[in-house]
RODO-2510 file (C-alpha; in nm, 4 decimals, decimal comma):
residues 498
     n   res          X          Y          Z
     1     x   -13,3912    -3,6265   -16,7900
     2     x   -13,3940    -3,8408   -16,4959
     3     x   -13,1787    -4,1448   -16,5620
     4     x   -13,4631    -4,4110   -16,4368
     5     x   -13,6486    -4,2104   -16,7508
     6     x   -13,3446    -4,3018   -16,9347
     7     x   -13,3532    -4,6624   -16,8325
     8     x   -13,7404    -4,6914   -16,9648
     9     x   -13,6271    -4,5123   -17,2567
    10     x   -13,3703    -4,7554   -17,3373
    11     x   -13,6012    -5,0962   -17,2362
    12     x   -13,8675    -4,9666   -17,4794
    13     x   -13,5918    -4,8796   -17,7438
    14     x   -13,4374    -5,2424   -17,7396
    15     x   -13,7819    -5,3631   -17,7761
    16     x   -13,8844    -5,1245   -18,0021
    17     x   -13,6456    -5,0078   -18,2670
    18     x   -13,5696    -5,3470   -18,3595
    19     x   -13,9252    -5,4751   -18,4081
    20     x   -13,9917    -5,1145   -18,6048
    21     x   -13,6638    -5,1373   -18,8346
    22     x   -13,6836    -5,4726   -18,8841
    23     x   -14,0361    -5,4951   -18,9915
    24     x   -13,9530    -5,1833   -19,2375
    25     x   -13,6861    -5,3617   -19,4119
    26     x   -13,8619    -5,7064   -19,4411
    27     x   -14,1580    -5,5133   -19,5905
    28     x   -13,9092    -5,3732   -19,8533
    29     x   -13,7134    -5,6686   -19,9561
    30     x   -14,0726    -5,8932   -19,9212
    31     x   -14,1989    -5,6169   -20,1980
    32     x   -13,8631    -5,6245   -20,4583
    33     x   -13,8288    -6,0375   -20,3859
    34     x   -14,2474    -6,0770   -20,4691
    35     x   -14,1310    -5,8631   -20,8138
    36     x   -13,7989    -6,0976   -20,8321
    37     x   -14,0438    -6,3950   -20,8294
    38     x   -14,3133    -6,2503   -21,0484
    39     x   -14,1097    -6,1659   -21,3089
    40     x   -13,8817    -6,4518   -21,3385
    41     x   -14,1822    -6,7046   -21,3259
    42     x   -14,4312    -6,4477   -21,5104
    43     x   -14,6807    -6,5031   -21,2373
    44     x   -14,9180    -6,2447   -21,1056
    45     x   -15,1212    -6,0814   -20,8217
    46     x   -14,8413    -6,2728   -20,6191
    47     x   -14,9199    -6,2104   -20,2159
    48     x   -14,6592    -6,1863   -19,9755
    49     x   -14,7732    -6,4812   -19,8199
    50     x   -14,5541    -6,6929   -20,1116
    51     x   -14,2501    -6,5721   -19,8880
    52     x   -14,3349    -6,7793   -19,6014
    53     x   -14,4731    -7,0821   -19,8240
    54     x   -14,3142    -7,1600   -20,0880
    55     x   -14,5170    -7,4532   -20,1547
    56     x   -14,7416    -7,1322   -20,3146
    57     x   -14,5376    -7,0366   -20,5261
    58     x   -14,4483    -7,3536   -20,6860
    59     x   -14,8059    -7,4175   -20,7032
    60     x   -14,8475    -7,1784   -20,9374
    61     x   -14,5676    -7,2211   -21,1485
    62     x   -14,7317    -7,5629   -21,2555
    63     x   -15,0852    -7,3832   -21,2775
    64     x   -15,0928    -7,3317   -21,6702
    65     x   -14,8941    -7,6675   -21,7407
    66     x   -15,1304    -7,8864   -21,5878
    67     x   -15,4504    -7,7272   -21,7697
    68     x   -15,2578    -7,7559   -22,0704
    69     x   -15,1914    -8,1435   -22,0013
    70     x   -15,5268    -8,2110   -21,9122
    71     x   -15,6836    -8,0250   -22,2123
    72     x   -15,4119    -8,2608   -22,4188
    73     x   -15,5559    -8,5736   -22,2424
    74     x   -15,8979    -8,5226   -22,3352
    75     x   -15,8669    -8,4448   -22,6663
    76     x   -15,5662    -8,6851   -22,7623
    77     x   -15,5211    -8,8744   -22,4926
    78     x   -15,2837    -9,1826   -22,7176
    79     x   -15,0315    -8,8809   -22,7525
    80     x   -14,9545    -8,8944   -22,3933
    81     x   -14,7883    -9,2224   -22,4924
    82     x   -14,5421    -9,0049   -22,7397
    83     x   -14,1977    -9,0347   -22,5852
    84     x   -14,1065    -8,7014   -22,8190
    85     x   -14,4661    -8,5235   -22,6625
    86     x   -14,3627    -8,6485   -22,3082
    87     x   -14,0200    -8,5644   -22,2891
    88     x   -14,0338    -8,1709   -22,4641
    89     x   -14,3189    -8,1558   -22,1913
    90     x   -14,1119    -8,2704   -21,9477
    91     x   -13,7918    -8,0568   -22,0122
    92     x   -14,0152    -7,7169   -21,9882
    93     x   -14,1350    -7,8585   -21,6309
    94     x   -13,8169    -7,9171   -21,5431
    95     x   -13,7925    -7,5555   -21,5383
    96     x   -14,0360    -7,5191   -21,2667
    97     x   -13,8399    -7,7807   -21,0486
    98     x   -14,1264    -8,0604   -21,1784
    99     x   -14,0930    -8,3557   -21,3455
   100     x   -14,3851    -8,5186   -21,5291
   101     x   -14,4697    -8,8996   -21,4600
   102     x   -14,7537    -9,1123   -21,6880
   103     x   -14,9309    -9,4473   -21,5949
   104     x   -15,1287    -9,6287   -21,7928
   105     x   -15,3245    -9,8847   -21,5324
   106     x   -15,0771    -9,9291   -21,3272
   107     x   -14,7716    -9,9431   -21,5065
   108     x   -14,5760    -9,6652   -21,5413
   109     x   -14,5302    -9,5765   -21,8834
   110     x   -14,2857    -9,2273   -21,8701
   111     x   -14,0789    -9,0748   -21,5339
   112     x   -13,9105    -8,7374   -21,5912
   113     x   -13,5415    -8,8015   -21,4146
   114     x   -13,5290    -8,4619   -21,2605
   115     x   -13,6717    -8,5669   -20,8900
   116     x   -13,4734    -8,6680   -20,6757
   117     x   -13,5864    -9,0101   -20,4378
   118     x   -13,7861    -9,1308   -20,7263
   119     x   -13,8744    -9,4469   -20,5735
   120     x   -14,0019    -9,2805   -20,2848
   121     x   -14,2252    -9,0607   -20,5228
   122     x   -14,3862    -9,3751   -20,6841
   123     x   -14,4363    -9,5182   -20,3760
   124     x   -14,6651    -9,1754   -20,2601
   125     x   -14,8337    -9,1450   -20,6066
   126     x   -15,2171    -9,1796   -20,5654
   127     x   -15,4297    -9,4226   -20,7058
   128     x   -15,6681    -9,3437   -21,0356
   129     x   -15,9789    -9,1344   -20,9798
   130     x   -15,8167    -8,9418   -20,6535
   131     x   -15,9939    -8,6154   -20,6205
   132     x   -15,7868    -8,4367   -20,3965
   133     x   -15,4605    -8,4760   -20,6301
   134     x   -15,6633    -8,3460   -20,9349
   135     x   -15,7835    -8,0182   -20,8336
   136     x   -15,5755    -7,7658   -20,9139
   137     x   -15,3930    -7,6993   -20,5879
   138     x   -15,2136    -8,0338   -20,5930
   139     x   -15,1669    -8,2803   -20,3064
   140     x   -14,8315    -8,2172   -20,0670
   141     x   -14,6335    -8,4871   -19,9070
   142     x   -14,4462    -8,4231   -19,6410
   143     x   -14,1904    -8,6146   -19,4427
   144     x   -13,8606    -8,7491   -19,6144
   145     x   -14,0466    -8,6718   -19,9901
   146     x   -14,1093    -8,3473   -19,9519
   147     x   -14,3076    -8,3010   -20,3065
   148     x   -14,6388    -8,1273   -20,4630
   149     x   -14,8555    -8,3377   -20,6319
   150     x   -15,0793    -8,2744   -20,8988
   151     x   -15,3229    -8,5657   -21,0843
   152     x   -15,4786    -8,5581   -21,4296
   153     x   -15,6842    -8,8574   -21,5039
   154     x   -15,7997    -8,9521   -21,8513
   155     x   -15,8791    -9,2732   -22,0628
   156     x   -15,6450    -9,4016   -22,3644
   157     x   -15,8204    -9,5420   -22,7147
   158     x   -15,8077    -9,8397   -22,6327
   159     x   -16,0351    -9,8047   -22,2859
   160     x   -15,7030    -9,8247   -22,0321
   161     x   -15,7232    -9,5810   -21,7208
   162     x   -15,4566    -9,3531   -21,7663
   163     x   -15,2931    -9,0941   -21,4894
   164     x   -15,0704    -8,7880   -21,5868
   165     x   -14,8772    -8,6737   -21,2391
   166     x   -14,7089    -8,3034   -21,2556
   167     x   -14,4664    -8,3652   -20,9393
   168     x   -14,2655    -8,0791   -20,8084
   169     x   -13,9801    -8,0798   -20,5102
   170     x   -14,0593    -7,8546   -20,2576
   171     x   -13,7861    -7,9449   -20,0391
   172     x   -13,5563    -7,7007   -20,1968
   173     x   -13,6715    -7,3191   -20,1882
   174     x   -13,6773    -7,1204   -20,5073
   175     x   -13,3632    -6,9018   -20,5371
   176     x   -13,5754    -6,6079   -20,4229
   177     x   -13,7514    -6,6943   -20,1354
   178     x   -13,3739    -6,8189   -19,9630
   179     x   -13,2377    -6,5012   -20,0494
   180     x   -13,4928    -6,3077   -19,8761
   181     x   -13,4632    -6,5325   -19,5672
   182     x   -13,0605    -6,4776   -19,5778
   183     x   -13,1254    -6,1185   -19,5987
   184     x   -13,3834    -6,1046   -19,3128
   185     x   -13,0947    -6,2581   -19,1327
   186     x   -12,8539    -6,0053   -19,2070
   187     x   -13,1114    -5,7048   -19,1754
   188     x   -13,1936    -5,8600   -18,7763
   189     x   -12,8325    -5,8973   -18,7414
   190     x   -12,7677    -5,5177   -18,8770
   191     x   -13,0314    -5,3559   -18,7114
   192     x   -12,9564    -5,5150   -18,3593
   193     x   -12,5912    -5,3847   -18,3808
   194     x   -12,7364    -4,9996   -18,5136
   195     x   -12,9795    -5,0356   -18,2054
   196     x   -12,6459    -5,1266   -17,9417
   197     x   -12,4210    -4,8728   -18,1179
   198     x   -12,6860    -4,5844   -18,0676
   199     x   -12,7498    -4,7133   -17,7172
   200     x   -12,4277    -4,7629   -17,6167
   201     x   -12,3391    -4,4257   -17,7530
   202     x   -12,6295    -4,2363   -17,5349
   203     x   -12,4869    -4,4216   -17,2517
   204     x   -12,1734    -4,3315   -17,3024
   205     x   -12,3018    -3,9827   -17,3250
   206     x   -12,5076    -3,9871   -17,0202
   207     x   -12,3051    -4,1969   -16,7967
   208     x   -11,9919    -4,2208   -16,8957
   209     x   -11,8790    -3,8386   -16,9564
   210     x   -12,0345    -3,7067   -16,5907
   211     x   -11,8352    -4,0297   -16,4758
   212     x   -11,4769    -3,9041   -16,6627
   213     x   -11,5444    -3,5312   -16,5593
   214     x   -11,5823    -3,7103   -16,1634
   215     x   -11,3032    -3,9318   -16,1652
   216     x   -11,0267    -3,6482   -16,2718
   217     x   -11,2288    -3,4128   -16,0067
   218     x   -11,1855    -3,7240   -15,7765
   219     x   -10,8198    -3,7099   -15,9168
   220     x   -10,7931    -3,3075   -15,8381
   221     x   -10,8695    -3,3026   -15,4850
   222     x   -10,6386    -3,6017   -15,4012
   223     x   -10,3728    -3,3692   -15,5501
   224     x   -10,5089    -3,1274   -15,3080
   225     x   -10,6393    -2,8943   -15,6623
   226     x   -10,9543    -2,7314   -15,5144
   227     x   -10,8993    -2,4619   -15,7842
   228     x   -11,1420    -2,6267   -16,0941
   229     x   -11,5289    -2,6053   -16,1199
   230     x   -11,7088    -2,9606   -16,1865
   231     x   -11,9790    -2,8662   -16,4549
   232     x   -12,2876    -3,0686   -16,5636
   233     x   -12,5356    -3,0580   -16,8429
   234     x   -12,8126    -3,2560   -16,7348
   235     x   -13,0406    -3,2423   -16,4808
   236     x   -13,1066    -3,6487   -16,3670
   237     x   -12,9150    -3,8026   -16,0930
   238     x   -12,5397    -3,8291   -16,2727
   239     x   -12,6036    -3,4478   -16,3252
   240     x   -12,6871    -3,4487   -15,9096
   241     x   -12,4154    -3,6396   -15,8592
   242     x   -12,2168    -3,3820   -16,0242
   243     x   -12,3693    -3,0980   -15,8299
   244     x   -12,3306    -3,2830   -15,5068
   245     x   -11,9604    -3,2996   -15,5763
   246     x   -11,9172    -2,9153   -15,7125
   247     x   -12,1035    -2,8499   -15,3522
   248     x   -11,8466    -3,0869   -15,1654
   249     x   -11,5978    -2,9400   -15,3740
   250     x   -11,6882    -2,5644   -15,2650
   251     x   -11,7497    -2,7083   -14,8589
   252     x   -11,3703    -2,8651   -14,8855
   253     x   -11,2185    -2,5557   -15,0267
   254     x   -11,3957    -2,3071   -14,7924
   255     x   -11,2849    -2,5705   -14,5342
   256     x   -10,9022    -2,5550   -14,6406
   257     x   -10,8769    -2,1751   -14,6959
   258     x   -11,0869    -2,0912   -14,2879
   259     x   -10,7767    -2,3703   -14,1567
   260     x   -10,5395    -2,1859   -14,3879
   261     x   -10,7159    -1,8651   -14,1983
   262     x   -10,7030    -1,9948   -13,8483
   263     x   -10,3790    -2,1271   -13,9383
   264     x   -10,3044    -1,7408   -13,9553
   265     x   -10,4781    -1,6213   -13,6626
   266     x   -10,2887    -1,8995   -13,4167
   267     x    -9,9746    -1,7340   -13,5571
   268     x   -10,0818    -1,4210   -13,5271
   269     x   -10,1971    -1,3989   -13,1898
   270     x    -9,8298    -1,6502   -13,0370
   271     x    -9,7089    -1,3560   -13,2365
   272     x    -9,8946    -1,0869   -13,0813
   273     x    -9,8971    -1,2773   -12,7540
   274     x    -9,5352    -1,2576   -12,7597
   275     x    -9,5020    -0,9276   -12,8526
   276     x    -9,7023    -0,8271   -12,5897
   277     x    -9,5374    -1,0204   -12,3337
   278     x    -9,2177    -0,9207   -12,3877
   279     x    -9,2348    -0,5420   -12,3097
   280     x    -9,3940    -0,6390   -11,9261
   281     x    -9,1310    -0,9201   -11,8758
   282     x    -8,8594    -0,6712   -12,0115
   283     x    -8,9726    -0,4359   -11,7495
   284     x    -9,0105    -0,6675   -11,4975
   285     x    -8,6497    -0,8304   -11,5449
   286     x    -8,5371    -0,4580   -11,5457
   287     x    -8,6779    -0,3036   -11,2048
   288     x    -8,5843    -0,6198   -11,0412
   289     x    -8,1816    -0,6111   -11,1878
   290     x    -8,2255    -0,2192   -11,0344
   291     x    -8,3413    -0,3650   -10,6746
   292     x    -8,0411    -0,6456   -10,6915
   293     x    -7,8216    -0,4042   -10,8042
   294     x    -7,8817    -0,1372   -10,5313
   295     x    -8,0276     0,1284   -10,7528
   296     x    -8,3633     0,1784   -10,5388
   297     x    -8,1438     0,2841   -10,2764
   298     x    -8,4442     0,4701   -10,1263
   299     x    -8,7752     0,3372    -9,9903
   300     x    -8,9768     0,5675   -10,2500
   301     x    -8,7556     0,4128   -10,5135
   302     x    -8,8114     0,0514   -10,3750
   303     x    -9,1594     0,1063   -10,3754
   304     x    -9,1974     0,2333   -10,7258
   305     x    -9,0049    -0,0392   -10,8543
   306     x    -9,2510    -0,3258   -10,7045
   307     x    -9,5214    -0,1409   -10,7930
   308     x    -9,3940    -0,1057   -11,1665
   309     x    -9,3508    -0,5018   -11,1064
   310     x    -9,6789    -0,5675   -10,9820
   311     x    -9,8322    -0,3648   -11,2935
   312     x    -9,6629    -0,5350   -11,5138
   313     x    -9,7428    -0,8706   -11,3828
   314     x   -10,0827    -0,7646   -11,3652
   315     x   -10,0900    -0,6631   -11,7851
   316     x    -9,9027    -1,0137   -11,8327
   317     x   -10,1980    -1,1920   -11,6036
   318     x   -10,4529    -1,0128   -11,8414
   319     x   -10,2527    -1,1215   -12,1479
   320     x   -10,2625    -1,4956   -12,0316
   321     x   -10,6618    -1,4662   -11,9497
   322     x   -10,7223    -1,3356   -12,3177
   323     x   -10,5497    -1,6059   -12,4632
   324     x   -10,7463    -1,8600   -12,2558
   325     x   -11,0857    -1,6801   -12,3043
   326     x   -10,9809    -1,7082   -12,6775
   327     x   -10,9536    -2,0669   -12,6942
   328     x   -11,2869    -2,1486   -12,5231
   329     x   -11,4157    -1,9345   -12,7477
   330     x   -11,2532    -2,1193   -13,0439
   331     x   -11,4003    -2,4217   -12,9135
   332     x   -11,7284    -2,2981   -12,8395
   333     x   -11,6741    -2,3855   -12,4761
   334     x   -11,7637    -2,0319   -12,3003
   335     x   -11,8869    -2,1156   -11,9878
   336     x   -12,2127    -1,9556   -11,9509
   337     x   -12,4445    -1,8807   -11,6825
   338     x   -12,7213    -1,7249   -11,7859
   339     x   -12,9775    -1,5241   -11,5108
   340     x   -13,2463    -1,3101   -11,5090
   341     x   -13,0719    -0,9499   -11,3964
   342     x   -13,2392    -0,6401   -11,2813
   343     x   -13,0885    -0,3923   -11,5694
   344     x   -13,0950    -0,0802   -11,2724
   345     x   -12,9251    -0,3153   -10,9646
   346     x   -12,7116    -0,4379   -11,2481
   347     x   -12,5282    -0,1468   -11,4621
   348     x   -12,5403     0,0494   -11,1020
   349     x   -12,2898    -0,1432   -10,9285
   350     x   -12,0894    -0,1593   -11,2817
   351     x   -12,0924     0,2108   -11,2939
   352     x   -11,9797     0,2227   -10,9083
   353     x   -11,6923    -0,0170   -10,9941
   354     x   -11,5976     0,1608   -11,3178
   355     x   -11,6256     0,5614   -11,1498
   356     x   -11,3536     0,4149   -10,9043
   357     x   -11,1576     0,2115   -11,1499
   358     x   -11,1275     0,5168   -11,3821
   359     x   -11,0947     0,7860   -11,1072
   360     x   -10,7640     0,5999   -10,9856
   361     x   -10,6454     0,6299   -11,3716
   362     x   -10,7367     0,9893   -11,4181
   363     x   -11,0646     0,9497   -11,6410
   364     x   -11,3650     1,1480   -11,6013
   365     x   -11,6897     0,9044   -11,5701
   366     x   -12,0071     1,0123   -11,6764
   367     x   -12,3425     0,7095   -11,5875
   368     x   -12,6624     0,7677   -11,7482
   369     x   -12,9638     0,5651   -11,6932
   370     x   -13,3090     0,5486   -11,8572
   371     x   -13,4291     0,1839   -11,7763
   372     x   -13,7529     0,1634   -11,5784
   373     x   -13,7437    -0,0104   -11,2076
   374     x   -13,8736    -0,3345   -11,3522
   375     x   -13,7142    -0,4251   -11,6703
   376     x   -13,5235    -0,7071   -11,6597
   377     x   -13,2623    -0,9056   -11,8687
   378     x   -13,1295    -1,2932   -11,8961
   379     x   -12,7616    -1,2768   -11,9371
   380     x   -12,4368    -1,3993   -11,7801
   381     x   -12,3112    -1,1031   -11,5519
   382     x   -11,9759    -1,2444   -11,5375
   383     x   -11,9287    -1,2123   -11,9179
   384     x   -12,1527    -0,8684   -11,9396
   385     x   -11,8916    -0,7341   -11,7507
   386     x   -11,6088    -0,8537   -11,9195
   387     x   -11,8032    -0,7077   -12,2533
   388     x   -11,8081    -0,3752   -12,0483
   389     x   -11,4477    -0,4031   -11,9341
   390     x   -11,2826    -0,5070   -12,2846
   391     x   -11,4682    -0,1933   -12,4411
   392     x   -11,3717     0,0453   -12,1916
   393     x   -11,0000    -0,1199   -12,1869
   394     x   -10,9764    -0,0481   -12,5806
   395     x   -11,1003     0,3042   -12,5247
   396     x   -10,8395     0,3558   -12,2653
   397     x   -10,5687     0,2798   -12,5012
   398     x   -10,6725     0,5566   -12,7525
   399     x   -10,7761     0,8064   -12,5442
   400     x   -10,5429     1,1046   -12,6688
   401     x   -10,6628     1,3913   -12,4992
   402     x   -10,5341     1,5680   -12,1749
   403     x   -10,8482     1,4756   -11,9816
   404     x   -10,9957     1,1401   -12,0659
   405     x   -11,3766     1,0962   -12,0619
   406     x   -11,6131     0,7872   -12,0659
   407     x   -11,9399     0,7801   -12,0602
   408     x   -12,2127     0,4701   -11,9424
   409     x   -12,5679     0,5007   -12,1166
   410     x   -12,8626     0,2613   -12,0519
   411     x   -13,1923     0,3148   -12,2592
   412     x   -13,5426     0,1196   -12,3373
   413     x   -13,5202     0,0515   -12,6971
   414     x   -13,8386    -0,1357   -12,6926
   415     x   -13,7766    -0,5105   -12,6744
   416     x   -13,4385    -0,4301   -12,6121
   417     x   -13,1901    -0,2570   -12,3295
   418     x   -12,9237    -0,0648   -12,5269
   419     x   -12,5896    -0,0247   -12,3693
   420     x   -12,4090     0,2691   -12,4913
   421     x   -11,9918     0,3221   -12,4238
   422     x   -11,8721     0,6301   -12,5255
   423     x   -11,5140     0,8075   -12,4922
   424     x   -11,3532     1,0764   -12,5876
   425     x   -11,0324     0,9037   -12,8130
   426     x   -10,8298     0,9344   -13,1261
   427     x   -11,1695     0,8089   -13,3115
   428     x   -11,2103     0,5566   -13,5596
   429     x   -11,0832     0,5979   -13,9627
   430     x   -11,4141     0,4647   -14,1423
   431     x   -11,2446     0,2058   -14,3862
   432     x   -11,1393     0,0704   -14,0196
   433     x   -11,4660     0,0456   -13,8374
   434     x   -11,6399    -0,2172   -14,0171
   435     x   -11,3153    -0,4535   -13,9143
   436     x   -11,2689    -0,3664   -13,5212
   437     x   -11,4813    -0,6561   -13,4226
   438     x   -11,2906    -0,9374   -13,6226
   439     x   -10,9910    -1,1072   -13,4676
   440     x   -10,6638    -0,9829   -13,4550
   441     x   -10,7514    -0,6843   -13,6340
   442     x   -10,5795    -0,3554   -13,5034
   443     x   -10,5704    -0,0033   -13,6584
   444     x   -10,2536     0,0914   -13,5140
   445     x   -10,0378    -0,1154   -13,7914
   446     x    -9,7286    -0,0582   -13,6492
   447     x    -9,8114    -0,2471   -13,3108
   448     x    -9,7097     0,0460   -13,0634
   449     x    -9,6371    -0,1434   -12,7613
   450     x    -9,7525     0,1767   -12,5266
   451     x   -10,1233     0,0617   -12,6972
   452     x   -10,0870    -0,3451   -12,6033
   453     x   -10,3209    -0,5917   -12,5878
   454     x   -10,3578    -0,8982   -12,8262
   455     x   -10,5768    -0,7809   -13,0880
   456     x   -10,9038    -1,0709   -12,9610
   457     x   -11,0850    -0,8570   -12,7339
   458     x   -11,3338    -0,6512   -12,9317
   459     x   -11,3803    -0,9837   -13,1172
   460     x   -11,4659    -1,2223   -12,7842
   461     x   -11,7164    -0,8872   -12,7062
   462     x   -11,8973    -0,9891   -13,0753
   463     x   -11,9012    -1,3242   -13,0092
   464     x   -12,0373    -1,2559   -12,6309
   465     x   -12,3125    -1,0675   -12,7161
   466     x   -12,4166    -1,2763   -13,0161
   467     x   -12,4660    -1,5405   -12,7945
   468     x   -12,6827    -1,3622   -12,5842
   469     x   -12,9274    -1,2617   -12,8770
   470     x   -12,8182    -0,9368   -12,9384
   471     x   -12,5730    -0,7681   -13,1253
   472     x   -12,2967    -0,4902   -13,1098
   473     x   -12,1670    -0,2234   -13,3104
   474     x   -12,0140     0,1049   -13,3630
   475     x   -11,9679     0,5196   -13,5133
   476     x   -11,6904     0,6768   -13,4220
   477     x   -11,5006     1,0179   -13,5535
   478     x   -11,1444     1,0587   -13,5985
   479     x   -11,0492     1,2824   -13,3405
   480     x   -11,3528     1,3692   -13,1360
   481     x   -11,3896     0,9881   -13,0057
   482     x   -11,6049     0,6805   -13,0752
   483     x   -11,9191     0,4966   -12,9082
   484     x   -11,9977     0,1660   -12,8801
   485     x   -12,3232    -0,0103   -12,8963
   486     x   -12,4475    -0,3550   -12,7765
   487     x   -12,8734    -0,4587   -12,7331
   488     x   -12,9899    -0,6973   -12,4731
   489     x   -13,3503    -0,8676   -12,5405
   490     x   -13,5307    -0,7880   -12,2350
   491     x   -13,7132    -1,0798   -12,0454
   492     x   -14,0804    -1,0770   -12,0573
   493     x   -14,2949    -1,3141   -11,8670
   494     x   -14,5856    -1,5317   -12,0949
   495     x   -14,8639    -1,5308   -11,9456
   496     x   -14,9868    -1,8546   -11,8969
   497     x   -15,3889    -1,9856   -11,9391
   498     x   -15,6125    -2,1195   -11,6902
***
């Protein structure tokens, strides 16, 4: 669930829950208070209405009273002058928080002492013959009074207008009706802390947990811990969050473990560097102690000990050009210079270099091409031929047989010029050839220094060709030799419409 869906959620849910639990419960205590009322007062067919005006309710309490009055009036109407009558009438009013009041003309004659203000109360009663106070529902007076009430005119014996007033205080609620507003209270002030609690537990749930599973993540990685998986259950944008920082998670660990790996390879190759290095510079210092020290005491001597120096200084200049080819290639900083090349003119003048190159080192050469006139290539030629050179420099190192042989293909593969390098070596174990093209790796574990070399060059060959568009590879057999196989796309001209 998204969490703006969440948010709606929980706008609708303050609004909502509230208004639905609190209208449930009011309904519930309005229905047992109504049955409170009913059967306290012994009233009936009571609405709910007589919650929210009590004036109602008091109304009706006084109903049956009054028509018993007023059927006393008219048929005895000197008995409403009985202090005895008037006051047992007046103590079951009182009851019914009324108090009964007579005047005869306009003297009052009897005041129940149960109202409170009674001056006040004089002061509002109505004159004789008032129709609104003598229907049944009573006249209300409001203000500082506060009381209901109701009139029953009648004539005495003796011809004198007489007026019966049933007064009731409506300025205090019946015990009921303030209960139920004290417990609406308390049910508003219940059901907004259920509605928070819930809400602030879903939160909590949703926002708070992803947040906690984050922050000791957050607290992980500054420990340098990339070894822990950041999990989330939900699919809205806390449980993104949480993905995003598994995924940044993963990048920083595959970040720290290739350094950790290149960390490796830099030591590897000063290592191999140095290796290497050392047997030409421990041949070098040698022959040149023997010429100090008079031991090529002939010219043939003398010149077999320069040469020997000149080779060697030659393998340690090929040494140092590796390692610097290696770090532009670390840096992605070959310097390229790409150019449409005739494949024939091309690979010819290679294999005329090459024949004379491995003629002077005792190699048989074998050149085979089957490229059309025409078909042409874009690549650098400067780093072709090093390709060509640090395959045939490899095979040169494992050639074990008494002749050595290496042979030059070039054939149309379609959209493609394969190059084919072939030689007649040790070979190639198969758990090995999948791992000649990656840096530094070398089959001969033991690092025989008659082999060399710094373990980079089959791997700046990969990286070479790659960046042409093409790609390299290899079969090979242990003892019978191995080949070596690189594509070139060819160029092909669009045609262009007039």
């Amino acid at each position: 669930m998204k969490f703006k869906t969440r948010l709606i959620i929980a706008f609708f849910t303050v609004i909502m829950v509230p208004v639905v639990l609190t209208s449930l419960f009011i309904l519930l205590l309005g229905r047992y208070q109504i049955s409170s009322i009913e059967k306290t007062y012994g009233l009936t067919g009571t609405t709910v209405e007589v919650l929210t005006n009590p004036v109602q309710v008091l109304g009706q309490l006084t109903v049956e009273p009054c028509h018993e009055l007023r059927a006393e009036a008219v048929a005895n109407p000197d008995k409403l002058e009985d202090a005895t009558y008037l006051n047992e009438f007046n103590e079951m009013l009182a009851d019914k928080k009324s108090c009964l009041i007579v005047r005869k003309d306009d003297t009052i004659t009897y005041m129940g002492g149960k109202v409170n203000r009674m001056e006040k109360v004089l002061e509002k009663l109505p004159s004789y013959g008032n129709t609104e106070t003598t229907s049944e529902a009573g006249l209300y007076f409001g203000g500082n009074v506060q009381i209901l009430v109701k009139q029953i005119d009648f004539q005495y014996s003796d011809g004198a207008d007489g007026s019966a007033f049933i007064v009731t205080d409506v300025g205090d609620m019946i015990p009921e009706i303030r209960e139920f507003a004290v417990d609406v209270l308390i049910v508003i002030g219940l059901v907004l802390i259920f509605t928070a609690a819930v809400l602030v537990l879903w939160i909590y749930r949703a926002v708070m947990q992803p947040l906690g599973r984050m922050q000791q993540a957050a607290q992980y990685i500054k420990e340098g811990n990339l070894d822990f998986e950041m999990k989330w259950e939900t699919d809205d944008e806390l449980g993104q969050l949480c993905r995003d920082f598994e995924e940044m998670r993963r990048r920083l660990k595959a970040n720290t473990e290739e350094k950790l790996a290149f960390d490796k390879e830099n030591k590897e190759l000063i290592s191999n560097i140095s290796h290497d290095l050392k047997t030409p510079v421990t041949t070098i210092k040698g022959y040149a102690e023997g010429i100090m020290d008079g031991v090529a005491d002939t010219p043939e001597k003398l010149e077999k000990y320069i040469r020997t120096i000149y080779n060697k200084a030659g393998e340690m200049d090929t040494l140092i050009n590796e390692l610097t080819f290696y770090s532009k290639i670390d840096t992605n900083r070959i310097p390229y210079n790409f150019d449409t090349l005739s494949v024939n003119n091309y690979f010819n003048d290679c294999a005329e270099d090459l024949a004379l190159e491995l003629e002077q080192r005792g190699v048989e050469f074998g050149y085979f091409n089957y490229v059309e006139e025409d078909v042409r290539v874009i690549a650098d030629a400067e780093q072709i031929k090093r390709v060509i050179h640090n395959i045939i420099n490899n095979s040169l190192k494992y050639i074990d047989k008494p002749k050595g042989k290496i042979n030059l293909r070039v054939k149309d593969v379609g959209d493609f010029v394969q190059v084919e390098l072939e030689d007649n070596g040790c070979g190639i174990a198969a758990k090995d050839l999948t791992n000649i093209f990656e840096r530094f790796y070398r089959t001969d574990a033991s690092r025989n220094s008659s082999k060399g070399g710094s373990g980079i060059g089959l791997s700046v060959v990969k990286k070479i060709i790659e960046d042409h568009g093409g790609k390299i590879w290899a079969t090979s057999r242990e003892g019978t030799g191995t080949t070596m196989y690189f594509v070139l796309r060819k160029y092909q001209e669009v045609p262009v419409n007039e």
